[in-house]
C-alpha positions as CSV (number, residue, x, y, z in Angstrom):
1,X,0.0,0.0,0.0
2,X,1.1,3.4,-0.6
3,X,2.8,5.3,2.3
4,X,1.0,8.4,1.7
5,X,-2.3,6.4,1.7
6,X,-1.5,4.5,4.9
7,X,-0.8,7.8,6.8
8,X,-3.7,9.2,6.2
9,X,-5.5,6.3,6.8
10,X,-3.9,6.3,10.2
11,X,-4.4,10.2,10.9
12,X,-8.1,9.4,10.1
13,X,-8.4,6.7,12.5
14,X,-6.4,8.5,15.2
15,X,-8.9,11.6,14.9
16,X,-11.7,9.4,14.9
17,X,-10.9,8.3,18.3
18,X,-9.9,11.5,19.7
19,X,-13.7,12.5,18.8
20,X,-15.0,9.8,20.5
21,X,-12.9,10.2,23.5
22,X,-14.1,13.9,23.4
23,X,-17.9,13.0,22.9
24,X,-17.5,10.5,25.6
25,X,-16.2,13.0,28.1
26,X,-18.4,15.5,27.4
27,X,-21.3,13.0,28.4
28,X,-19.7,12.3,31.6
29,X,-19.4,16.4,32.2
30,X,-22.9,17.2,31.1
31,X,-24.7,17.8,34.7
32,X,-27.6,15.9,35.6
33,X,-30.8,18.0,36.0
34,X,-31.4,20.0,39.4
35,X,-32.9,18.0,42.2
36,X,-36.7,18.3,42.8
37,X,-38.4,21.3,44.7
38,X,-40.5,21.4,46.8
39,X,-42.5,23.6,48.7
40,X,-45.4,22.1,50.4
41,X,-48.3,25.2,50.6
42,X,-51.0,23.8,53.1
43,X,-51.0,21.0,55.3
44,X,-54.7,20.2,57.3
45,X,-58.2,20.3,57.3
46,X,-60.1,22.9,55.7
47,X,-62.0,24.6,58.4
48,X,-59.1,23.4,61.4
49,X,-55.8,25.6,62.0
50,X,-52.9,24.8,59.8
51,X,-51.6,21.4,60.7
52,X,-54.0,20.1,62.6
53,X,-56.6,17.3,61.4
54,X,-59.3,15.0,63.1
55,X,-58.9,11.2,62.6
56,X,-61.9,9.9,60.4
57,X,-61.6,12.7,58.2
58,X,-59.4,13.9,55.5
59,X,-55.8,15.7,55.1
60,X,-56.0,18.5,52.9
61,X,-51.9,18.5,52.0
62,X,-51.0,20.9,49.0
63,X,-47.4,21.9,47.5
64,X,-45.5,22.9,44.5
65,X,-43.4,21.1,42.9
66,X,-40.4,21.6,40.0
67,X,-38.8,18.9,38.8
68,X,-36.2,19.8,35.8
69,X,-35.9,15.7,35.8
70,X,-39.9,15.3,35.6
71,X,-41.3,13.6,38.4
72,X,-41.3,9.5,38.3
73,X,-43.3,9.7,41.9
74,X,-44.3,11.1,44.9
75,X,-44.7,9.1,48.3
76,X,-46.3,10.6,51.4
77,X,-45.5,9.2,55.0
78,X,-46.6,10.6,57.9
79,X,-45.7,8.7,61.8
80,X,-46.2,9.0,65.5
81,X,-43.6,11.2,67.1
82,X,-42.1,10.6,70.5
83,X,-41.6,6.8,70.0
84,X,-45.3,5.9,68.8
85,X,-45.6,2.7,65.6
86,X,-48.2,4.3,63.5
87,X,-47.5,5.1,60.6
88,X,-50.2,6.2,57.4
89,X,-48.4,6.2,53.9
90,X,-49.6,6.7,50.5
91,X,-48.3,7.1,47.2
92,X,-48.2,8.5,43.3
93,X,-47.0,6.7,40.1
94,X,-49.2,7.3,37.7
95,X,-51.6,9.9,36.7
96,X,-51.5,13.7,35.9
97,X,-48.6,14.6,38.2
98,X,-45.8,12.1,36.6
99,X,-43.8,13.2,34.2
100,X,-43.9,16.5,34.3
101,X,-41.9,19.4,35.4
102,X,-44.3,21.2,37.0
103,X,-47.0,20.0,39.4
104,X,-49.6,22.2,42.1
105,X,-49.6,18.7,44.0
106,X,-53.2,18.7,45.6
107,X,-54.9,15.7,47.3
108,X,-56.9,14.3,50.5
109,X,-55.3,11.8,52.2
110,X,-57.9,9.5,54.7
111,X,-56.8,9.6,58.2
112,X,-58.5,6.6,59.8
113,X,-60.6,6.7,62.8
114,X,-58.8,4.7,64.2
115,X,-55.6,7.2,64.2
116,X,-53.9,7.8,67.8
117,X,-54.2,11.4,68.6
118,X,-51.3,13.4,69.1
119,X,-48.4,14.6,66.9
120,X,-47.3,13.4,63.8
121,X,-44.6,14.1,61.3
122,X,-45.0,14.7,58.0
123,X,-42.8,13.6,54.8
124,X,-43.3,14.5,51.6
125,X,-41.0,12.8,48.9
126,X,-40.7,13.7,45.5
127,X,-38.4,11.2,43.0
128,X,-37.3,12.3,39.5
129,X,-36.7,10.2,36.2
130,X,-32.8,10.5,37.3
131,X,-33.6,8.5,40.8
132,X,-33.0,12.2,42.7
133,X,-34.6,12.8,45.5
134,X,-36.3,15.6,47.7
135,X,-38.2,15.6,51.0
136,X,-40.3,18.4,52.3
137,X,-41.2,17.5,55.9
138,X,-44.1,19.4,58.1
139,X,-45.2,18.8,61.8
140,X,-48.9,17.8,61.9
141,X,-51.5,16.9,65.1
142,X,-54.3,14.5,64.6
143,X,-56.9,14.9,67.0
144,X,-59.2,12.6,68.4
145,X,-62.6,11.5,66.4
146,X,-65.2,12.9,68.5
147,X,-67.4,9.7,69.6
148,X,-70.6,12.0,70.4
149,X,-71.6,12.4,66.8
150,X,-73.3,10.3,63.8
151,X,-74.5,11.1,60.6
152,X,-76.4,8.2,59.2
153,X,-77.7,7.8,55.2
154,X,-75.8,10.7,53.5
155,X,-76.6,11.2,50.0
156,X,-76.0,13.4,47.2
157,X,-77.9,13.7,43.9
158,X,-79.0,15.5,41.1
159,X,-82.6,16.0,42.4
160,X,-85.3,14.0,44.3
161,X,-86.4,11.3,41.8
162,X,-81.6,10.9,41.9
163,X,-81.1,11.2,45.6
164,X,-77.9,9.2,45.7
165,X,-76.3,9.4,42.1
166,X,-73.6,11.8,42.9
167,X,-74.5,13.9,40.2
168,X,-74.9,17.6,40.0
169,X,-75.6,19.9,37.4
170,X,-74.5,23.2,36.5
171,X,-77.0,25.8,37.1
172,X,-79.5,23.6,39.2
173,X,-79.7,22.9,43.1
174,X,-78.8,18.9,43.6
175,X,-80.1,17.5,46.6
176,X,-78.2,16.6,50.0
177,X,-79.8,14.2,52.8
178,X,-79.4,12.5,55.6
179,X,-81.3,10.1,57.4
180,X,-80.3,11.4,61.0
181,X,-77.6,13.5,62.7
182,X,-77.3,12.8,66.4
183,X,-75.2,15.1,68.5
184,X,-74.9,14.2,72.4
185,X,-73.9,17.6,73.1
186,X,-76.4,19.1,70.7
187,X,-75.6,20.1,67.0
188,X,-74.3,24.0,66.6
189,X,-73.8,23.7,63.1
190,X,-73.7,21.8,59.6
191,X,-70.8,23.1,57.4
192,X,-71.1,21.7,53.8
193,X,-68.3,22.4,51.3
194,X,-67.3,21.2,47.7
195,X,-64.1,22.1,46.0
196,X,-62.7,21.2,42.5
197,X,-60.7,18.2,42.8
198,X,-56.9,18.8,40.5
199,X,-56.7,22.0,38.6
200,X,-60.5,22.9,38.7
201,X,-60.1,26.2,41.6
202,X,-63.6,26.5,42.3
203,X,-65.6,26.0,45.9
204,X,-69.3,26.0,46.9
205,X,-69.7,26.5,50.4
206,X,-72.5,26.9,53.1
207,X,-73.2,26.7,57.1
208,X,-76.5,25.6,58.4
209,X,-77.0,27.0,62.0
210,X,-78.9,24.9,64.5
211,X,-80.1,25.2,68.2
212,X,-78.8,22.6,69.6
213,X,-80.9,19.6,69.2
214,X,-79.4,16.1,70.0
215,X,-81.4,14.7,67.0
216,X,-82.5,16.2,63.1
217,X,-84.2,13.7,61.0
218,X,-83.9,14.3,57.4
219,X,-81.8,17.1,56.4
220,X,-82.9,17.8,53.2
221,X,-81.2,20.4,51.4
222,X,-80.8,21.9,48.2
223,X,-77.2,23.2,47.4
224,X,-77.2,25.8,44.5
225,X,-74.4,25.0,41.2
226,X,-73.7,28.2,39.8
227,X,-73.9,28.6,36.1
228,X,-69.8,29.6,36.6
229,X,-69.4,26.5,38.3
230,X,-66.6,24.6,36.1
231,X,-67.7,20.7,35.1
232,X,-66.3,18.3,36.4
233,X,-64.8,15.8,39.6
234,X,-65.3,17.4,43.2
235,X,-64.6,16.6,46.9
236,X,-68.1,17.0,49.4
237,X,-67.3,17.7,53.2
238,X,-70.0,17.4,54.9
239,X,-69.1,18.2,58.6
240,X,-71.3,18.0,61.8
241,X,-70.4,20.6,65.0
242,X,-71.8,20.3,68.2
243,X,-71.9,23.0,71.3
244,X,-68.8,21.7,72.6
245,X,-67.4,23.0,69.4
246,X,-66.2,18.7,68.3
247,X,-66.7,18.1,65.1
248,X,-67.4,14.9,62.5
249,X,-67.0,15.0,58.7
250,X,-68.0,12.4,55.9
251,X,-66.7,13.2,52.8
252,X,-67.4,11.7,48.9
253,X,-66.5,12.3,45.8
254,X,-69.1,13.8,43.3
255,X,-69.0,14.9,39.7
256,X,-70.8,18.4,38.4
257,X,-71.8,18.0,34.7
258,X,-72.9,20.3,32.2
259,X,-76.5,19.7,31.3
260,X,-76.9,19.4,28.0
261,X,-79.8,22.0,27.4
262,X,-79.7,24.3,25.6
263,X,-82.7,27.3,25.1
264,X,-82.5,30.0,22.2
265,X,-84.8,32.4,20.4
266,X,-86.8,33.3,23.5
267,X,-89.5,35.9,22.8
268,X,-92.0,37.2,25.7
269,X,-94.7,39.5,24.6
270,X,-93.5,42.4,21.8
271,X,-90.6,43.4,23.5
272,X,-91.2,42.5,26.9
273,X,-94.4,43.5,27.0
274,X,-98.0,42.2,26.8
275,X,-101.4,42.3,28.2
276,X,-101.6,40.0,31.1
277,X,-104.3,37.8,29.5
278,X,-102.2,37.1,26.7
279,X,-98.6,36.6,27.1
280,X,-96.7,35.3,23.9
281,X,-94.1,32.8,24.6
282,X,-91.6,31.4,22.3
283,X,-88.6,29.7,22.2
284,X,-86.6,26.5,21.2
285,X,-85.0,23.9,23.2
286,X,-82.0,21.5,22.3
287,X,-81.1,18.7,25.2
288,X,-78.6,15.8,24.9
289,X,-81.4,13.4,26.9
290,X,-85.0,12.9,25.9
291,X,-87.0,16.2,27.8
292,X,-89.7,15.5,30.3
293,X,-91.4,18.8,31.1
294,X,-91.1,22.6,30.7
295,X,-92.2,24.8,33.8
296,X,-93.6,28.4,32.9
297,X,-93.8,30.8,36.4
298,X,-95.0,34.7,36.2
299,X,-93.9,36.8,39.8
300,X,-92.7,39.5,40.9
301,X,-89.1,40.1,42.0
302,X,-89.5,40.5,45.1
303,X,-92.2,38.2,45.9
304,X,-90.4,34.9,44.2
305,X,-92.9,32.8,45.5
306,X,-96.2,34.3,45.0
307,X,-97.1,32.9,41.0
308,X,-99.4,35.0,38.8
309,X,-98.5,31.9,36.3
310,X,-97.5,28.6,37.5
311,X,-98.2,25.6,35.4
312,X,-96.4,22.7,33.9
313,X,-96.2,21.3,30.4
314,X,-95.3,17.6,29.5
315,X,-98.2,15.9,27.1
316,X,-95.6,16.7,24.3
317,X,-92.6,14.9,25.6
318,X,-95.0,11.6,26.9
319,X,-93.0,9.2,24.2
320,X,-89.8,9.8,26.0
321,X,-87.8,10.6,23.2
322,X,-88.1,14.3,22.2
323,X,-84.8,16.1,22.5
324,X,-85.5,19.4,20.0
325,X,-88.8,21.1,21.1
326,X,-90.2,24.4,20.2
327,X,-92.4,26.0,22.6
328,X,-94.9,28.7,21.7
329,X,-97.6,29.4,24.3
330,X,-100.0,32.5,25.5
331,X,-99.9,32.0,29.3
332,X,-102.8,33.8,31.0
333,X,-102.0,36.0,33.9
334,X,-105.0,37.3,34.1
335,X,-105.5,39.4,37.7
336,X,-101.8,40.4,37.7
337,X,-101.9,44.4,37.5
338,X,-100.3,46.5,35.4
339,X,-96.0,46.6,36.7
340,X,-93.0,45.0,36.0
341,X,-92.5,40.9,36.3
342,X,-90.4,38.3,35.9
343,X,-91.1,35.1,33.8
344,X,-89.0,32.3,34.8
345,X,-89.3,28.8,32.3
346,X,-87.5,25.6,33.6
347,X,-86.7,22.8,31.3
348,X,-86.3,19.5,33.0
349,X,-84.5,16.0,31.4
350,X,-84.5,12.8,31.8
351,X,-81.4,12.2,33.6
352,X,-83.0,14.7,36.7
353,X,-80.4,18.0,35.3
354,X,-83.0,21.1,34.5
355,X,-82.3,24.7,32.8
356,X,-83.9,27.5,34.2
357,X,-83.7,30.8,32.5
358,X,-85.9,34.1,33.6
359,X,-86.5,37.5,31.3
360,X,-88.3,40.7,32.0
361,X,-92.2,40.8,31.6
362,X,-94.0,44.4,31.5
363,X,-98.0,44.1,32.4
364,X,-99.6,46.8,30.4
């Protein structure tokens, strides 16, 4: 073989491997991404001082979390301080917080009734893609589940032919029950609370006051979805307080839907306005489930409950299958004087959701 030739064969070899070599090192330099951060936001229960939960109900534990490595998991362990065995763990592998950078980690953990009281520690430990680790602790008491209370047959549901689907729908008032609440030390109050569970930032809350009696029977009430309300998954608490100022929650998980209807083209009167013996109404309905009835109701604003029109409609949805319906009637209000009204028309489906829209009525 040629000299020349072989030399450069060899230079090319020899440069070949010096690249290598180079590319190699410069793997072994490049940095691994930071470690995880983490910066835990709210540890407790929603309506106890920070840090502080009651065995039987639920730990309310939010942080942030950056991860330049993405997050492979997230284990939580909390124990007994001062020497005590118990010890409640959970963990994440899967779902909307793995594999990402950045996570607003938000989740009830169950704290059995069964818990000890007393003080606990906290860990919260987040592991990246690399196998790098972080733990964010915080100091936590768990009190003792008050033994004075019950709350027997709690449901939630879209209305009262639902009671118990844990179903609500935007716009409408699903229904809450229970069979009995018993209170040794007589109940002072019924808080009731939902919040969006993940990245929906949305809460309904409420606080029933009572005079202390040891026993209601069947709570019954309705709890208003505002038409801002986002759809979907949700946490209930539903929690009892007695005089001594203990407490006992029960909790589920519930899901607020959009309902489907959908009401255009309303027309009342010309303009707003009629004679009262006479009312043109018009206006067309869309639903996603088979419609059952439509409600027409004439009052004044400040007398909701006092109905110059109140009647119901449902011969024309009797074969259970009519999802586009046009409604044109001429209510009679006949004995309503001359002022301004409201008219308020409810459209109610299959499935128990309901639409309720209301427009201005002028009584000439």
């Amino acid at each position: 073989m040629n000299r020349k030739v072989m030399l450069r064969i060899l230079f090319l070899v020899s440069m070949s491997a010096g690249m290598l070599a180079l590319s190699s090192c410069k793997e072994e330099d490049e940095p691994k991404p930071a470690k995880p951060v983490i910066t835990i936001t709210e540890v407790g229960s929603h309506d106890a001082p920070e840090g502080t939960v009651t065995a039987g109900d639920d730990l309310h534990l939010e942080a942030t979390i950056v991860a330049e490595g993405l997050i492979a998991r997230i284990d939580v362990e909390i124990h007994q301080e001062e020497g005590g065995s118990f010890e409640i763990e959970e963990s994440y592998t899967d779902g909307k917080y793995i594999g990402v950078k950045n996570a607003e980690f938000h989740e009830h953990i169950d704290i059995p009734a069964e818990t000890p009281a007393g003080e606990y520690h906290l860990h919260l430990t987040v592991t990246d893609k690399e196998g790098q680790t972080t733990t964010a602790e915080a100091e936590l008491i768990i009190e003792e589940a008050p033994v004075n209370i019950e709350i027997n047959g709690l449901t939630f549901g879209s209305g009262h032919d639902f009671p118990d689907n844990k179903t609500g729908y935007i716009g409408t008032a699903p229904v809450i029950e229970a069979v009995s609440i018993t209170a040794e030390n007589g109940v002072d109050k019924i808080y009731l609370m939902m919040h969006g569970e993940g990245t929906i930032a949305f809460e309904i809350d409420t606080t029933y006051a009572y005079n202390g009696e040891t026993v209601v029977e069947n709570f019954h009430k309705h709890v208003l979805i505002p038409d801002n309300a986002p759809a979907g998954d949700y946490h209930l608490h539903f929690k009892v307080y007695d005089r001594n100022g203990k407490a006992l929650e029960e909790a589920m998980e519930v899901e607020i839907k959009e309902t489907g209807i959908t009401v255009s083209d309303l027309k009342v009167g010309q303009d707003n306005e009629s004679e009262a013996s006479d009312i043109h109404t018009e206006f067309k309905v869309t639903a996603t489930d088979p419609l059952t009835s439509i409600r027409v109701r004439i009052y004044k604003a400040d007398a909701p409950s006092t109905y110059y029109y109140d009647q119901t409609f449902s011969e024309d949805f009797a074969s259970g299958d009519v999802k586009e319906y046009t409604f044109h009637k001429h209510p009679d209000a006949t004995g309503a004087n001359a002022g301004e009204y409201v008219i308020q028309i409810r459209i109610n489906d299959k499935k128990g959701a309901y639409k309720a829209v209301t427009d201005k009525l002028i009584i000439k």
